[in-house]
C-alpha positions as CSV (number, residue, x, y, z in Angstrom):
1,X,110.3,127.2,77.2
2,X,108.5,130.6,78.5
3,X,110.3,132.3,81.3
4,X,107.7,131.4,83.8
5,X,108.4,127.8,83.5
6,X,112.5,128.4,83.2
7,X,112.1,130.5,86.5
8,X,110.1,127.6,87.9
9,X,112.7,125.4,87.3
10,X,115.1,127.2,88.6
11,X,113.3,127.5,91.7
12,X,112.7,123.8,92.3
13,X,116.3,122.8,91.6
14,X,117.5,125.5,93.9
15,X,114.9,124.1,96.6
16,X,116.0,120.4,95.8
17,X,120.1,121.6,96.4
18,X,119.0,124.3,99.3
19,X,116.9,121.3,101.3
20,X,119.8,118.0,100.3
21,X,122.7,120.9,101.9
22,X,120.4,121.3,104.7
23,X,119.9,117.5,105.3
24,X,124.1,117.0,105.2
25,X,124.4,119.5,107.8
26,X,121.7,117.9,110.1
27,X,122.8,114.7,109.5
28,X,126.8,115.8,110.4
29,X,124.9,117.4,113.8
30,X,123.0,113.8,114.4
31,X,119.5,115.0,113.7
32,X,118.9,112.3,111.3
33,X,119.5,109.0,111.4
34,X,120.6,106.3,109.2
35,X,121.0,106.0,105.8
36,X,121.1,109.7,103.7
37,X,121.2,109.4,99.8
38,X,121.8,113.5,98.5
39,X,120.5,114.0,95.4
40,X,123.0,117.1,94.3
41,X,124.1,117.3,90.8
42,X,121.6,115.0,89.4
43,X,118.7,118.2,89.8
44,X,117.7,118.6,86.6
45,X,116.5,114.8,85.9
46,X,113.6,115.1,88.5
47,X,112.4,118.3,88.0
48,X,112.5,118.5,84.2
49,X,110.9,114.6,84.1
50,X,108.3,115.7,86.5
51,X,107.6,119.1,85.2
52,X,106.1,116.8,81.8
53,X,103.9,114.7,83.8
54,X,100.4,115.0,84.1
55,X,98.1,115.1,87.6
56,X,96.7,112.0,87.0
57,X,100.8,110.1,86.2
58,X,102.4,108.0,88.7
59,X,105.6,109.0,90.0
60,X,107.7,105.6,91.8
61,X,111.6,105.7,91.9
62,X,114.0,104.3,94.6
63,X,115.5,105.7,97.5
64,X,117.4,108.4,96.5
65,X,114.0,110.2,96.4
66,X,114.0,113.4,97.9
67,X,114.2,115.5,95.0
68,X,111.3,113.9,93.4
69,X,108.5,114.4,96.8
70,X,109.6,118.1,96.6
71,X,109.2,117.7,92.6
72,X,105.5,116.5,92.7
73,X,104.7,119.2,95.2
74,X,105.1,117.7,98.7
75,X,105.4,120.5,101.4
76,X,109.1,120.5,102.7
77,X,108.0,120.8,106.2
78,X,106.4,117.2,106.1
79,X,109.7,116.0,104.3
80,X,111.8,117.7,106.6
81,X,110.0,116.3,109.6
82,X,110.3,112.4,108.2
83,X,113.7,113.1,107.9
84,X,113.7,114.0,111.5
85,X,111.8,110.9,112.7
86,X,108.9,112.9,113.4
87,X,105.1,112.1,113.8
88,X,104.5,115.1,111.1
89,X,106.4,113.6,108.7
90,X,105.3,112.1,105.4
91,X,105.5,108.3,106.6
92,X,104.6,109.4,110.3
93,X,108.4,109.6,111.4
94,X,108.5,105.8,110.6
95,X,110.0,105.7,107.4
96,X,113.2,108.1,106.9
97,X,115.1,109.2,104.1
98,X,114.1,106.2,101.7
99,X,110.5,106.3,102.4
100,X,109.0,109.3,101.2
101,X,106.1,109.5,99.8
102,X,102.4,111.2,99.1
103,X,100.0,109.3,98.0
104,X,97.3,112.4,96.9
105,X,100.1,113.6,94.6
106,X,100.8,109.6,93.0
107,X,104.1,109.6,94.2
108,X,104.7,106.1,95.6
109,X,107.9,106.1,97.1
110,X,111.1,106.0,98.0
111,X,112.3,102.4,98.3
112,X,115.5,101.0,99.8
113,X,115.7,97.8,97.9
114,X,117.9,98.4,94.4
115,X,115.2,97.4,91.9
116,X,112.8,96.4,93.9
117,X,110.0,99.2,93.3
118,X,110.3,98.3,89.5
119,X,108.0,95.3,88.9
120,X,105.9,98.0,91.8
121,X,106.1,100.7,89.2
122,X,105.2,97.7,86.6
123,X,102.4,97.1,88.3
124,X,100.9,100.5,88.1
125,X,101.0,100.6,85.0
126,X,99.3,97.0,84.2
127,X,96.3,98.8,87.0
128,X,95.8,101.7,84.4
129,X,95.9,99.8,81.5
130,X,93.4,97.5,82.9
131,X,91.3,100.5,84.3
132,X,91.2,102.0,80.9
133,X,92.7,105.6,81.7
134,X,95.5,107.2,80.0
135,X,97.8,107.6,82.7
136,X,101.2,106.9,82.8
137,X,104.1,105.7,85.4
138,X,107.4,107.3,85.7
139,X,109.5,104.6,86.9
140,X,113.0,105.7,87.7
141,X,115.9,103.6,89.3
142,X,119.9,103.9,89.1
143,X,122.3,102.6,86.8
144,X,122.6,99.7,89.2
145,X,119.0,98.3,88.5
146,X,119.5,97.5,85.2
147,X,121.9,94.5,86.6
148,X,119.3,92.7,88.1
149,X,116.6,90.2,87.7
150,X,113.9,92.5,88.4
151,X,114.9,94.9,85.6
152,X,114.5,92.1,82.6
153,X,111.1,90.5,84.2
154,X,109.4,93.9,84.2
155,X,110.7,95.5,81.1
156,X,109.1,92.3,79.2
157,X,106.3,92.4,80.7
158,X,105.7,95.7,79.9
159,X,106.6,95.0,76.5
160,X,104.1,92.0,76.3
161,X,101.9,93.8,77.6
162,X,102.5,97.3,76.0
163,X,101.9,98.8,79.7
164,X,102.2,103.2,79.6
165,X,105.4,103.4,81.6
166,X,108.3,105.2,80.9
167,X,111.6,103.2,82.5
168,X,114.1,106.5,83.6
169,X,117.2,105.1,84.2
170,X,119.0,108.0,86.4
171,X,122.4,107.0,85.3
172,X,125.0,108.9,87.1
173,X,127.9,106.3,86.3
174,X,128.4,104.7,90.1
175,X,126.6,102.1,91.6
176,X,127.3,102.8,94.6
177,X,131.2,102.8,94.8
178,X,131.4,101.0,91.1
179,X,131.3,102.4,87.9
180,X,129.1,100.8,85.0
181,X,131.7,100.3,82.5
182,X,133.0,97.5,85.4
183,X,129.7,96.0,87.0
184,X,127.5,95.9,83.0
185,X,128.5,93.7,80.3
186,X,126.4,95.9,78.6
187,X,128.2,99.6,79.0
188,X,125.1,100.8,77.2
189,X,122.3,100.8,78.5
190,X,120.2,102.1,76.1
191,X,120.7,98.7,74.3
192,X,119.0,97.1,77.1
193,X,115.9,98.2,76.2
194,X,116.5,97.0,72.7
195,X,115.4,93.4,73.3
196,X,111.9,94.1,75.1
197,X,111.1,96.1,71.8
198,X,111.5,99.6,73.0
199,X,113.5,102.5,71.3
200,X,115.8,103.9,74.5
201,X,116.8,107.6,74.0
202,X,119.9,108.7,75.5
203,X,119.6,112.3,77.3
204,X,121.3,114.6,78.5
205,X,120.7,114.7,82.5
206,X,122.1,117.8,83.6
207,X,120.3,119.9,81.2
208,X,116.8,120.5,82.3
209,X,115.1,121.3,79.4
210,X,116.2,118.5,77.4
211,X,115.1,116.0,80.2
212,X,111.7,118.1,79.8
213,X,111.5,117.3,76.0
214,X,112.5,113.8,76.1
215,X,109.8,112.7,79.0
216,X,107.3,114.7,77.8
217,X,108.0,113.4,73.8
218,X,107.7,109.8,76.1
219,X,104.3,110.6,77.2
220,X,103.3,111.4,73.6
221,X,104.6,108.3,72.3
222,X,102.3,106.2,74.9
223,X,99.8,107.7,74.1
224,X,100.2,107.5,70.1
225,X,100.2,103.7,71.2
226,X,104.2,102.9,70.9
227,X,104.0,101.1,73.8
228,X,106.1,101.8,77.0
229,X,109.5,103.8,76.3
230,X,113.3,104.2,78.0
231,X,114.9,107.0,78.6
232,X,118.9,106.7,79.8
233,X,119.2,109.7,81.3
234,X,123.1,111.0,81.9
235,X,123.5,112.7,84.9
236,X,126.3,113.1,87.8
237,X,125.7,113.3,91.7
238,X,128.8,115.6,93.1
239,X,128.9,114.2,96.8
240,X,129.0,110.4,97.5
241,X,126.5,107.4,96.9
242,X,125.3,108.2,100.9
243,X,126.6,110.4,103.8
244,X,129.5,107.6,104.5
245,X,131.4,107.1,101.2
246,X,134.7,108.4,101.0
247,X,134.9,108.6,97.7
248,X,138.1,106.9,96.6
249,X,136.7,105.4,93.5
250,X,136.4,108.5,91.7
251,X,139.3,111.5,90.8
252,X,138.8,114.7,91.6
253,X,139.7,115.8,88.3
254,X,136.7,113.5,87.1
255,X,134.8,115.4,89.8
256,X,135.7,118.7,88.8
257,X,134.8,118.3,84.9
258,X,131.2,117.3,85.9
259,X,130.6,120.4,88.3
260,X,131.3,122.6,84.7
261,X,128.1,121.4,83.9
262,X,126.1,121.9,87.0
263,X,122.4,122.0,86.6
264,X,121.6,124.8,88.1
265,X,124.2,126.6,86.0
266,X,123.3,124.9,82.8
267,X,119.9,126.2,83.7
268,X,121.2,129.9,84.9
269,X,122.7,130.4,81.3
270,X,119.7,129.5,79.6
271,X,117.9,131.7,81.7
272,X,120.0,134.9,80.7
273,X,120.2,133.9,76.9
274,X,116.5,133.9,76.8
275,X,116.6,137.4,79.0
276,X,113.5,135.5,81.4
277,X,115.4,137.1,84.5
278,X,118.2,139.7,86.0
279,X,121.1,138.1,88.5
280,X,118.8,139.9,90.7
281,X,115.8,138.1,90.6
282,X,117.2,134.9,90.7
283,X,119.6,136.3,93.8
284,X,115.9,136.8,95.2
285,X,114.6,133.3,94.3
286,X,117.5,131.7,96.4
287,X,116.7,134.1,99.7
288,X,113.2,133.0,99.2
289,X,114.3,129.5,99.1
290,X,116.3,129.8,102.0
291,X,113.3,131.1,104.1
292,X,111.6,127.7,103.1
293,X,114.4,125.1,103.8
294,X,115.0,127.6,107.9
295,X,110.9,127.4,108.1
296,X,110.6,123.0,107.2
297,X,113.9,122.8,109.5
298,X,111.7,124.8,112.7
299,X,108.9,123.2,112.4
300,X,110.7,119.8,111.9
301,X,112.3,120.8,115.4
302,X,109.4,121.8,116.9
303,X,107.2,118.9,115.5
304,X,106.8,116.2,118.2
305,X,108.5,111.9,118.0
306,X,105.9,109.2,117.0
307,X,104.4,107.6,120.3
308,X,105.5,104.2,121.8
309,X,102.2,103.3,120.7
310,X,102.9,104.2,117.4
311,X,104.8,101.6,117.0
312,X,101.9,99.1,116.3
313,X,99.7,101.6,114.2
314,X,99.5,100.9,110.2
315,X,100.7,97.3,110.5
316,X,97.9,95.8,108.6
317,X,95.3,97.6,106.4
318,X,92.1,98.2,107.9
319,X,88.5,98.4,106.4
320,X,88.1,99.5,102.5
321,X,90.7,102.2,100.8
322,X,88.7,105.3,99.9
């Protein structure tokens, strides 16, 4: 990797754990509302999947999605402002914390349902095929998805099919409160890719680069025609599966051990063993972040709530998509 692009990294993981610590605090103060899905210690898997992507890739995941709207470029203030419930945000203030999305950057969402975007994700992918482009969907869900019905259907279509997705199973051991080893037959899950004839590869999630390497070496393979590809990505989120678990399914010993691997230190040590920056410059990347996440959070403030009319806007489609 060239500094730059380590430097750029760095910055977007920093954003990612600057704006999901901003969003705890507002949420503790009752400036947003209902469900909150933080996306800290799992950094690295969004931004080094993302940073391999093309302009022209689809980006669909579920809805602990923050990390991957500010990944593909989305301005915070809009995100921040969704967040708040208002009219500036992304989805209009309609949509939340699970509804993100942008739809001039391919980033369809941000859904609440487990699973549910995955036959969605599917689905793009069958559209490009049948288009004849070579773009490709990045379909990322939880350990948690691979449980369900959804999961199987899609991955053999795809493999009918030979559709250009790449399945990115964020694996960061819970669903919700249960651990995999307890809710899989199939501890695994790598080998559940094995029956829909794709070859999984097991990564490391909390290193950034590797996550790079693997999704981009993906990309490659669709192209080279291998057909659609799995990546079971290893990661860890430090705080709890949303803003009211209280954690008692987990040590703090278990805890603990992950955070020696923290992403953005993982990342940090790279960056001084390839001497692409000082403590000072990245010291000066975080103030810079900082002044971000304080300007999205005013103008959030400042921005104004949807109208009562509002209400009954964007219910049904109208006229022809541009």
């Amino acid at each position: 990797m060239n500094k730059a692009t380590l430097l750029e990294w760095y910055r977007q993981m920093v954003l990612v754990r600057r704006f999901e610590q901003k969003c705890a605090e507002l949420y503790q103060l009752g400036k947003i509302g209902g469900f909150l899905h933080l996306y800290i210690g799992q950094e690295a898997v969004a931004i080094g999947s993302i940073g391999a992507r093309r302009e022209q890739d689809h980006v669909i995941t579920a809805y602990r999605d923050h990390a991957h709207a500010l990944a593909v470029g989305t301005d915070p203030k809009f995100l921040m402002a969704e967040l708040l419930g208002k009219a500036t945000g992304v989805s209009k203030g309609k949509g939340g914390s699970m509804h993100f999305a942008d739809v001039k950057r391919h980033f369809w969402g941000g859904y609440g349902i487990v699973g549910g975007h995955v036959p969605l994700g599917t689905g793009i992918a069958l559209a490009e095929q049948y288009k004849g482009t070579d773009a490709v969907v990045l379909c990322y869900m939880g350990d948690g998805s691979t449980n369900i019905g959804y999961f199987h259907e899609s991955l053999n279509m795809a493999g009918v099919w030979d559709l250009p997705i790449i399945y990115i199973i964020e694996n960061n051991q819970y669903g919700m409160g249960t651990s995999v080893e307890r809710a899989s037959a199939v501890p695994d899950i790598s080998t559940k890719a094995l029956p829909y004839g794709m070859d999984p590869r097991k990564v490391d999630g909390m290193n950034v680069v590797e996550v790079y390497e693997a999704t981009n070496a993906a990309i490659k393979a669709i192209h080279d025609g291998k057909g659609p590809q799995f990546l079971n990505v290893i990661t860890y989120r430090f705080e709890g599966h949303s803003m009211g678990d209280p954690l008692r399914y987990r040590t703090k010993s278990e805890v603990e051990k992950w955070r020696e691997d923290d992403p953005i230190g993982v990342l940090e040590r790279e960056i001084y063993a390839k001497k692409a920056a000082s403590k000072d410059k990245l010291e000066k990347i975080d103030e810079e972040v900082e002044k971000v996440i304080e300007e999205a959070v005013d103008f959030a403030e400042k921005s104004p709530f949807p109208s009562p009319e509002a209400l009954f806007e964007d219910v049904y489609v109208e006229g022809q998509p541009a």
